[in-house]
N, C-alpha and C positions, 0 to 999 in steps of 0.2 A: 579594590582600592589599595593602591600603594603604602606599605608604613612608611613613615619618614624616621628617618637615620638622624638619632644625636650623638654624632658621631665621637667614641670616649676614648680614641686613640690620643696622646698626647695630654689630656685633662688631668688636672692635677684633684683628686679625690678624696676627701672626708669622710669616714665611715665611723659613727658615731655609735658605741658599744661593738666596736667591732672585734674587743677580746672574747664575744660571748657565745654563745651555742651558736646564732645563727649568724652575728658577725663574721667568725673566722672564716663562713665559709660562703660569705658574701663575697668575700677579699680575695678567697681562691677561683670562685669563679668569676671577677673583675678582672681578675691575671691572666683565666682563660680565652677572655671576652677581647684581650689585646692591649690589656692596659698594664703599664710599667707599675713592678714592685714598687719602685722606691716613689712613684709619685700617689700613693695611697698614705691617711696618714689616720692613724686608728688611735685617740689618744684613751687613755685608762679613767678610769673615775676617780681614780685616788690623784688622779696628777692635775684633774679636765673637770673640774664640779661643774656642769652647767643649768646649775641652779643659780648661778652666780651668773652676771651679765658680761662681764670683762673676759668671762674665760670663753665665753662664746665668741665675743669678737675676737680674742688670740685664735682661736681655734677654725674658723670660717677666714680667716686672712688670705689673700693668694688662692682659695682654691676654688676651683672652678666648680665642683660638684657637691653637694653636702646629700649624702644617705643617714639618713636619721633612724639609729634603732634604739641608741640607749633608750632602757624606760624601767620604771621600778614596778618591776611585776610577781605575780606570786597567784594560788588556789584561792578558793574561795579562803578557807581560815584564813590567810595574812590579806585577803580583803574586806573582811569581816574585824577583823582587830586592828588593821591602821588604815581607815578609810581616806582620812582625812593626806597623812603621806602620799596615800596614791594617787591622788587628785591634785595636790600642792604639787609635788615633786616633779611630776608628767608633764603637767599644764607647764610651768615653769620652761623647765628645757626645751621644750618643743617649742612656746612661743616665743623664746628669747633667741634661740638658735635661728628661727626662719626669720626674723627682725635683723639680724647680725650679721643673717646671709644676703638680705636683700640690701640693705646696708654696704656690704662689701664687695656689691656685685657681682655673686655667685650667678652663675649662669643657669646652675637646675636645681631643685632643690627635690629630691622625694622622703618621703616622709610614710614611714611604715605605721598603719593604725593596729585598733585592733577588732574581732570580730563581736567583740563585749560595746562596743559602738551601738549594736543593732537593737532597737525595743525587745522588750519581753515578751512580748508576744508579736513574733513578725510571718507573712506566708513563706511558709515550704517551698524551694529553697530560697535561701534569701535574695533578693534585688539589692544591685545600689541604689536604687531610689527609694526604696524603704524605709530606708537608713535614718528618718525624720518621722516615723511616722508613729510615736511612741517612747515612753521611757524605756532606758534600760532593765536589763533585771535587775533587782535592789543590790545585792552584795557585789555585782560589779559596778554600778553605777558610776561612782566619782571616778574610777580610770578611764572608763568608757567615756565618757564623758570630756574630761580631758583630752583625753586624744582625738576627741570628735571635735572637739574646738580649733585645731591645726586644721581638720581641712576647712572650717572655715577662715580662716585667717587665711591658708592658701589661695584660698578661691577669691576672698579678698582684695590678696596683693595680685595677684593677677589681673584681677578686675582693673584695679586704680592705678596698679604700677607697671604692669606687664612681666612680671614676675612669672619665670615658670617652675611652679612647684604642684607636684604629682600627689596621690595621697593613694596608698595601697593598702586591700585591706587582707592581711594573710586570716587564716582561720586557723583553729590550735596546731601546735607545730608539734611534734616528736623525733624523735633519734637519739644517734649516739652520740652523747656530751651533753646531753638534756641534764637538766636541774634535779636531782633526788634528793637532795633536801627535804625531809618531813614535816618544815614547818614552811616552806615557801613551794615546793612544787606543784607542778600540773598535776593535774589524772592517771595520765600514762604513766609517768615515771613515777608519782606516789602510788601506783599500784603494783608496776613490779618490785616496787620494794617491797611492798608487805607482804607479797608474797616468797618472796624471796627470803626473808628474815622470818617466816612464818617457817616454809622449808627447814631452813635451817637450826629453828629451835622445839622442831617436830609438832608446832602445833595443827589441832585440828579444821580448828573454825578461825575465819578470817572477817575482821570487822569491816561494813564497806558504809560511806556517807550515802544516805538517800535512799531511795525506794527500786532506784536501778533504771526507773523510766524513762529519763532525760535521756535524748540522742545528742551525738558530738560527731563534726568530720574532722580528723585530721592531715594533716599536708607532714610530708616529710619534710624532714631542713635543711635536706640537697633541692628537693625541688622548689620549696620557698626562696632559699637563694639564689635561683637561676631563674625566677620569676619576678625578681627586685631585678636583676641585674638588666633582666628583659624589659621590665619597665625602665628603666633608667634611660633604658638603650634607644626605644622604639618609643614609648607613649609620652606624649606631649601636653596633655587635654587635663581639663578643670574637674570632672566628673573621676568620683572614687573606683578604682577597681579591687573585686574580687580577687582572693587567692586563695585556691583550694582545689579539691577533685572533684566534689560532689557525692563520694561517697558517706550516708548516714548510718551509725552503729549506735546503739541503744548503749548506758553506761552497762546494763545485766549483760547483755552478748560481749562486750567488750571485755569484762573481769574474767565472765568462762574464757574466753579465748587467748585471753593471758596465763590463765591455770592450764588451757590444755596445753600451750606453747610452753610452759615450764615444767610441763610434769605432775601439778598439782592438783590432788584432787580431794581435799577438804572442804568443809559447809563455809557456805555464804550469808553472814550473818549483817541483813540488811537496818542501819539505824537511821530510822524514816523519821528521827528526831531531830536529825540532824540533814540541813539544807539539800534541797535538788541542785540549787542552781535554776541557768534558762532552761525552760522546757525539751526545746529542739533545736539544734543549729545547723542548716546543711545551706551551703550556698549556691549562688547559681552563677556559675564560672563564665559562660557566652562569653560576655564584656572582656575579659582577659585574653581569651582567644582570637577576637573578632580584632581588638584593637592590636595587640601584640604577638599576639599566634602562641600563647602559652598553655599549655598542656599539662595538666601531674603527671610522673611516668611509673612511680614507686607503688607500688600492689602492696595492701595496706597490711597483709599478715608477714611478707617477705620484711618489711619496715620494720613492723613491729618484733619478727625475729631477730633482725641486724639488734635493732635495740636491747632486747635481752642477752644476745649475746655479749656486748661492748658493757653492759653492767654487772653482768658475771664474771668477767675477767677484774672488776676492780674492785669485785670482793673478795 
């Protein structure tokens, strides 16, 4: 079957947090994709609050495309300590922007979720259709949540108004330019730091959250953004897609193989007092490929080096 072509030649483009890790490089590969620098317009949060409804209509005016990635995110701790921001904040922008858009007569609207969407306990690897079939796990719930409320509304306005807005769902992202941050980051990059800071102040033993059991796949955030972009481009349809590789790594496999990749080899002091998280997350990509031919390409210890390297140079 044929993909059809939305074609983004000439489209005048909104990429919303597009100063951020995976923003910027949203925006580069948009410009690869054939689309003019200056008709992308990526506005800051300090300038673009759209928590506010006014800025969202300034902000959707005139353009043809709205990519949605702002969103207030963070680890499990800064999900566990401002639930309620993550839930108000998310929900907000996302419903007011896709309102704003369809309002202004944006022609596409994609909308980047997240894979905290999925119940807590969902089958190996995940389905879109799953995706209903169950609470989240509790410490992500209200963002997950949140953001699982866009695609209905998406699916919504498309229903009643003919609206087309897409809902993509990436799975954790990593690379270079990720979040280190000790009170807001992922996994990945909260763990090369402490090991990295561990190195550095010669200690032995290295504290890690949880019991090591939980599995995570992650996507790079070169291939995440060529997989938005791919959706943007090709996928047309109401039904959520997957974004990932499929590859599953236990959180214990994952910390050794950031200790061997760094050099480190101190004890792993596991505190099972502190949260797992969801159990297992590995998705089931078909749907991405079938609909829009996308593929991961990045080999997940090669990523994971790039990464280490790019945060060693900025210590």
């Amino acid at each position: 079957m044929a993909i059809a072509n939305f074609d983004l030649a000439g489209k005048r483009i909104l990429v919303t947090g597009g100063a951020g890790f995976l923003g910027k490089q949203v925006m580069k590969q948009l410009c690869e994709a054939g689309v003019e620098p200056n008709k992308i317009t990526a506005p800051r949060s300090r300038d673009c609050d759209l928590r506010i409804m006014e800025n969202c209509q300034r902000a959707v005016d005139h353009q043809d495309v709205v990519i949605h990635l702002a969103a207030h995110v963070g680890g499990i701790g800064l999900n566990r300590e401002k639930p309620a921001e993550m839930f108000y904040h998310n929900l907000m922008m996302g419903t007011q922007l896709i309102h704003s858009a369809y309002e202004a007569g944006v022609q596409k609207f994609v909308c980047v979720g997240t894979i905290c969407a999925y119940p807590k306990f969902t089958p190996v690897p995940f389905k879109e259709e799953d995706l209903w079939n169950g609470y989240p796990e509790e410490t992500n719930a209200p963002y997950g949540i949140a953001k699982k409320a866009l695609l209905v509304q998406l699916q919504s306005y498309r229903q009643q108004y003919g609206f087309n807005g897409i809902y993509l769902l990436p799975v954790n992202l990593y690379g270079p330019e990720d979040n280190f941050d000790p009170q807001s980051s992922h996994v990945i990059p909260a763990l090369i730091r402490k090991v990295c800071e561990a190195q550095a102040r010669g200690e032995v033993r290295i504290p890690v959250w949880g019991d090591g059991s939980p599995t995570r796949e992650f996507l790079y955030f070169t291939d995440a953004a060529r997989g938005i972009v791919m959706g943007t481009n090709f996928y047309n349809d109401s039904e959520p897609v997957n974004l990932g590789t499929g590859y599953e790594i236990s959180i214990k496999d994952l910390i050794e193989l950031i200790c061997e990749v760094m050099g480190y080899d101190g004890e792993l002091v596991w505190e099972t007092d502190k949260p797992n998280g969801q159990p297992r997350r590995c998705l089931d990509t078909q749907r991405a490929t079938e609909k829009f031919g996308f593929i991961a390409e990045m080999e997940f210890r090669q990523g994971l080096e790039k990464t280490i390297e790019w945060y060693r140079q900025q210590v």
